[in-house]
C-alpha positions as CSV (number, residue, x, y, z in Angstrom):
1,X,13.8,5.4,-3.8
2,X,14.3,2.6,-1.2
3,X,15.2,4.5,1.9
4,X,13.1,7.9,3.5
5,X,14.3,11.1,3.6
6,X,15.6,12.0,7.1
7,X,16.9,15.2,8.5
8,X,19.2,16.4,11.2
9,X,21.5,19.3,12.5
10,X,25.2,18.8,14.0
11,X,26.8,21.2,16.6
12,X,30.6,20.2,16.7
13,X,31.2,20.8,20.0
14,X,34.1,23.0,18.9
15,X,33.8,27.3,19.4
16,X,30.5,27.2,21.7
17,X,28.9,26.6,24.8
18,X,27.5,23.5,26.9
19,X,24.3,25.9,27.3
20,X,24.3,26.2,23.5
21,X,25.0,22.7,22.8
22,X,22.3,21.5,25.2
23,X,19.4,24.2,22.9
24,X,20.4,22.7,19.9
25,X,19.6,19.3,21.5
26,X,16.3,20.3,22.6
27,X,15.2,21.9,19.6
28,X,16.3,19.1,17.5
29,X,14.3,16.7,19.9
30,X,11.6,18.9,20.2
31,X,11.7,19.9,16.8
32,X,10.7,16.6,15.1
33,X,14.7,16.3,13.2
34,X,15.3,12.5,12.9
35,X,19.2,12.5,14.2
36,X,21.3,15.4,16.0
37,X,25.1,15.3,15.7
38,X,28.4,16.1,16.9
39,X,32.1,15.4,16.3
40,X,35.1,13.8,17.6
41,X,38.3,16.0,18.0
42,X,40.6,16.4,21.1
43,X,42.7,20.0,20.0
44,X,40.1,22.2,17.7
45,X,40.5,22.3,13.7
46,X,40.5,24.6,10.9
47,X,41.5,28.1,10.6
48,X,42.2,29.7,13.8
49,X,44.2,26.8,15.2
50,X,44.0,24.3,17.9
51,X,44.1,26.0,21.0
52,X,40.3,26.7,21.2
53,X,37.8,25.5,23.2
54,X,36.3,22.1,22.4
55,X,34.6,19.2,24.1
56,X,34.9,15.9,24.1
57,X,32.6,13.5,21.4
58,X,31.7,11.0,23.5
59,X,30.4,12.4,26.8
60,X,28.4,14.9,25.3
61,X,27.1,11.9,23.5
62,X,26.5,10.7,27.3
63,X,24.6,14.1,27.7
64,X,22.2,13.6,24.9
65,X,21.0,10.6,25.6
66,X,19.8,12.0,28.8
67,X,19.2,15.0,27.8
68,X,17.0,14.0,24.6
69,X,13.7,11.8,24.2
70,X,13.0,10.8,21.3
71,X,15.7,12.0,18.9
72,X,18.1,10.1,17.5
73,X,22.4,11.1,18.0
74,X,25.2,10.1,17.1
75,X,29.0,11.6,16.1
76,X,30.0,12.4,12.9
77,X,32.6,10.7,12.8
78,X,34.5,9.3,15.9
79,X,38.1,8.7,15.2
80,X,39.2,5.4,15.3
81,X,42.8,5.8,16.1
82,X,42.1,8.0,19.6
83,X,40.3,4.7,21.5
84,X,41.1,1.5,21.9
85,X,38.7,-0.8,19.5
86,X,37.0,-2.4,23.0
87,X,36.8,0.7,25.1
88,X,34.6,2.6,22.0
89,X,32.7,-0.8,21.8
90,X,31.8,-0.4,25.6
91,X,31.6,3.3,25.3
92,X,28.6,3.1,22.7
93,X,27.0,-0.1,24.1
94,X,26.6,2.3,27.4
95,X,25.5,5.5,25.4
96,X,23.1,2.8,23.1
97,X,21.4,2.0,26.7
98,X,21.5,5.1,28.5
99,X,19.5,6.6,25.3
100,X,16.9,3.7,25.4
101,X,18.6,2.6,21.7
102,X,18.9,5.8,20.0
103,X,22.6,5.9,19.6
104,X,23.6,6.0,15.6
105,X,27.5,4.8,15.5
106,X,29.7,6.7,13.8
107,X,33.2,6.8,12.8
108,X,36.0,6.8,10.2
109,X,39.9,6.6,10.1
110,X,40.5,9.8,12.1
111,X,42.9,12.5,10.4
112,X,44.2,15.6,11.9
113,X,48.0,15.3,12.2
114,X,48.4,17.9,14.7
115,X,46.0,15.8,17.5
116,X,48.5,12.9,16.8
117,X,51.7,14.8,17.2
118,X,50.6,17.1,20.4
119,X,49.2,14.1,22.2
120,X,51.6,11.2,21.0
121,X,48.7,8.9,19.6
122,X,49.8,6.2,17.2
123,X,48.2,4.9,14.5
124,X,47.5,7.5,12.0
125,X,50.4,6.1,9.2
126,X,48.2,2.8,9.5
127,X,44.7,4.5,9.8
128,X,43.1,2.6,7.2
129,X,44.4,-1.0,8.5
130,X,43.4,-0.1,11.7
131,X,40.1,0.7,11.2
132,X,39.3,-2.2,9.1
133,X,40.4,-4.2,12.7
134,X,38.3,-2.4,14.7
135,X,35.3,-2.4,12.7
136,X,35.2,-6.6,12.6
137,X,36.2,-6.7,16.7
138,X,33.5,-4.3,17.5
139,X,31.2,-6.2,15.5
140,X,31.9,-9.3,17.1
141,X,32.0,-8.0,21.0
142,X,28.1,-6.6,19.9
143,X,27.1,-9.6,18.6
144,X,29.2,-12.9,20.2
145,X,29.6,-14.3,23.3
146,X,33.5,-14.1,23.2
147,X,35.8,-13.0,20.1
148,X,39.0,-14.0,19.4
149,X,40.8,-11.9,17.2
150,X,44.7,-11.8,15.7
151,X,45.3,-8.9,13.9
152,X,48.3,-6.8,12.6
153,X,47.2,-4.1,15.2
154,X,45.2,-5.6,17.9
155,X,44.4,-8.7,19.4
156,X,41.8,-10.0,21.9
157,X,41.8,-13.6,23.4
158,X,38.7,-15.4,24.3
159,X,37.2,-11.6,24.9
160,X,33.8,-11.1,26.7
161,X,31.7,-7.9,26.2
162,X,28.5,-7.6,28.0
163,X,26.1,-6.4,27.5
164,X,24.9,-6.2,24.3
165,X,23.5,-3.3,22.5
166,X,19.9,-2.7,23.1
167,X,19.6,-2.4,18.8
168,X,19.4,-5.7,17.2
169,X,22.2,-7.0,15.4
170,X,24.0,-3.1,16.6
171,X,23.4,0.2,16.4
172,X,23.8,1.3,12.7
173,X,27.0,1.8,11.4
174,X,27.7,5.4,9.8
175,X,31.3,4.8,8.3
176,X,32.9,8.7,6.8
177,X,34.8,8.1,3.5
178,X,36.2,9.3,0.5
179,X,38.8,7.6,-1.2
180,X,39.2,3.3,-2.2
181,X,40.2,2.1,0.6
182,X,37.5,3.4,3.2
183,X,35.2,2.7,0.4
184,X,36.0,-0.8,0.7
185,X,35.3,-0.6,4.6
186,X,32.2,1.3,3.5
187,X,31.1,-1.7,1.2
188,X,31.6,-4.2,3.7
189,X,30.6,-2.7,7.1
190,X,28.7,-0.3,6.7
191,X,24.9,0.6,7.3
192,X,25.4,4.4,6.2
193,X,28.1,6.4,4.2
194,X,28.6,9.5,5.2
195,X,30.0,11.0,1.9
196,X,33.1,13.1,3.1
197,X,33.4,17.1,1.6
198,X,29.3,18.0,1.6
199,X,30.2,19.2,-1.9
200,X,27.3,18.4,-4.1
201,X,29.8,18.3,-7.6
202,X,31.9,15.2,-6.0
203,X,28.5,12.9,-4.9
204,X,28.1,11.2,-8.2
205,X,31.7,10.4,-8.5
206,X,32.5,9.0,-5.2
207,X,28.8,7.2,-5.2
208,X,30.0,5.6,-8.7
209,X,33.6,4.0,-6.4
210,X,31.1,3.0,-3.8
211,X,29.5,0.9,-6.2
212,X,32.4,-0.5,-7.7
213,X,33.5,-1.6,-3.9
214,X,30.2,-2.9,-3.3
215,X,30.2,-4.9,-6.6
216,X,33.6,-6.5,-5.4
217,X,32.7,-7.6,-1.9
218,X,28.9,-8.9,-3.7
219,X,26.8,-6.3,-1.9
220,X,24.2,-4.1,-3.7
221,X,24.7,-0.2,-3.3
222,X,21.5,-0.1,-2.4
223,X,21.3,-1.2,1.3
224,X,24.0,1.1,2.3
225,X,22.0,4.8,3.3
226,X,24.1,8.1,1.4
227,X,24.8,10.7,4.2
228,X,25.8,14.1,4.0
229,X,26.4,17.0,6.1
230,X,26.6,20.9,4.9
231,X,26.5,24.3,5.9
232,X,23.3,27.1,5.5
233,X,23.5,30.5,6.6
234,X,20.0,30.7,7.7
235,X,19.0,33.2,5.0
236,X,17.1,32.1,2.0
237,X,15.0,28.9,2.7
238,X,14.6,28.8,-0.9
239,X,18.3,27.8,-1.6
240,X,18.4,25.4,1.7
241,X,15.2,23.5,-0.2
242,X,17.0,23.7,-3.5
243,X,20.2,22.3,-2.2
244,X,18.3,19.1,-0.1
245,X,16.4,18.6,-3.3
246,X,19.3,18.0,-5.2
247,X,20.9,15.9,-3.0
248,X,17.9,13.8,-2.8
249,X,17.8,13.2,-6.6
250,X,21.7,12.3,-6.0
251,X,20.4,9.3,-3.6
252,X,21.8,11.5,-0.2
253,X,18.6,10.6,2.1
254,X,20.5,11.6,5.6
255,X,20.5,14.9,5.5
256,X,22.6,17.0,7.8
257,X,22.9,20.5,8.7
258,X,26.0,21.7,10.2
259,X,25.4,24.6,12.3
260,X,28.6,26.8,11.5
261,X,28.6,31.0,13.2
262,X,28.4,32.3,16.2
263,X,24.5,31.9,16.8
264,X,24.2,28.3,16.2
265,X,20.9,28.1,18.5
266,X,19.3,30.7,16.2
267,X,20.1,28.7,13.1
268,X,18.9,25.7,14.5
269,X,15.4,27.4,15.1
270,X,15.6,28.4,11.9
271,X,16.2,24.8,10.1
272,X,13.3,23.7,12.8
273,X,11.1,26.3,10.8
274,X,11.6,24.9,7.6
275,X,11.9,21.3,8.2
276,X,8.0,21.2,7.3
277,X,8.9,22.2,3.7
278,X,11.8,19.8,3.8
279,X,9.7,16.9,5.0
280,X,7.7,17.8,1.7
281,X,11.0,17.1,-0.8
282,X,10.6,13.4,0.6
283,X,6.6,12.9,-0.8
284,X,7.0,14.9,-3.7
285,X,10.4,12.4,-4.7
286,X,7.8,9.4,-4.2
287,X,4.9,10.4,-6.5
């Protein structure tokens, strides 16, 4: 196994509390989790609809990195489509230094219809296209002096972007995805895949298309880091081991767990209390 196995927990941001958001970060830095997480939505999703209250990905991304130490944090996964490419660039080259070079970059094509409709942001029929710009300009503002880019969706003349990030080339690149096309983004850009569902049954088959996209753009599957994220319920530590394990032999070594219910600060506690075990599924996979 080339990469370790690393854990964290994600609060969305969505049904809850600044106080409760803020525990979470504190036990996950705290706590000794590798990465803490939250999302990027303007209206809230799933069932109950999207009048609830949510926060904003970015700022509380802001928040952590003062409010954290030594954790890692990052979103899984910012929209493309609800920033400008040069505005996130600057957004996460601020969060990157604020944090002292903690900040783990996420993002993906963005796809909740009803945030586009209510709020009249373009770009979702072209979400794939678009992201494929953004990924190569935000590359280039982190790394070069100037960029000039001409593409179908955006261009930028003779741009400047200082400063850089504090992580050298950039901060790793966590790109969500699912079907060819993203893979193909996935393949070219990306340091992580975050494997979209958390459903353990569709890991091999989607890791066999990213290997197929990697073949064609001439990179090996191996220096891209699997990523998932999944519920527990906080009852039977047994099954939370069992279900890490198997991801593990699956090749998933970011490990995520998505703190879902109405106590989410007790179920973080609880994944604190059992990350010891977990930390074991890593030397045991090595022997």
């Amino acid at each position: 196994m080339t990469h370790p196995l690393r854990f964290g927990i994600k609060l969305s941001g969505q049904d809850t509390t600044i106080e409760a958001l803020r525990a979470v970060w504190g036990i996950a830095d705290e706590g000794g989790f590798d990465h803490v997480w939250d999302f990027d939505h303007l209206a809230s999703i799933g069932d109950g609809g999207p009048g609830r209250v949510i926060y904003e990905g970015w700022t509380l991304q802001a928040a952590m990195a003062e409010a954290t130490k030594r954790v890692r944090f990052g979103c899984l996964v910012t929209g493309n489509t609800y920033r400008h490419p040069v505005l996130l660039a600057k957004m996460a080259v601020t969060v990157d230094h604020l944090s002292g070079g903690r900040l783990e970059f996420g993002v993906g094509a963005a796809w909740a219809e009803i945030e586009h409709m209510m709020y009249g942001i373009e770009g979702l029929d072209h979400r794939v296209g678009r992201l494929s710009e953004s990924l190569q300009m935000i590359k280039s503002l982190w790394t070069q002096e100037r960029t000039n880019f001409e593409g179908r969706y955006y261009k930028l003349t003779d741009a400047i972007a200082n400063p850089k990030p504090i992580q050298k080339p950039h901060p790793p690149i966590w790109i969500g995805a699912s079907g060819p096309t993203t893979l193909k983004l996935v393949a070219r850009h990306a340091d992580v895949w975050n494997i979209a569902g958390g459903e353990p049954d569709k890991v091999e088959e989607l890791t066999a298309m990213l290997e197929e996209a990697c073949g064609a753009v001439g990179r090996h599957p191996s220096e891209i880091r699997r990523s998932i994220q999944f519920g527990w319920d906080g009852k039977d530590r047994g099954e939370l081991l069992d279900l890490c394990g198997r991801f593990l032999e699956m090749g998933v070594t970011e490990q995520v767990i998505y703190l879902r219910g109405s106590e989410p600060v007790a179920l973080a506690r609880k994944v604190a209390e059992a990350l010891p075990d977990l930390r074991k599924l890593d030397r045991v996979a090595r022997q």
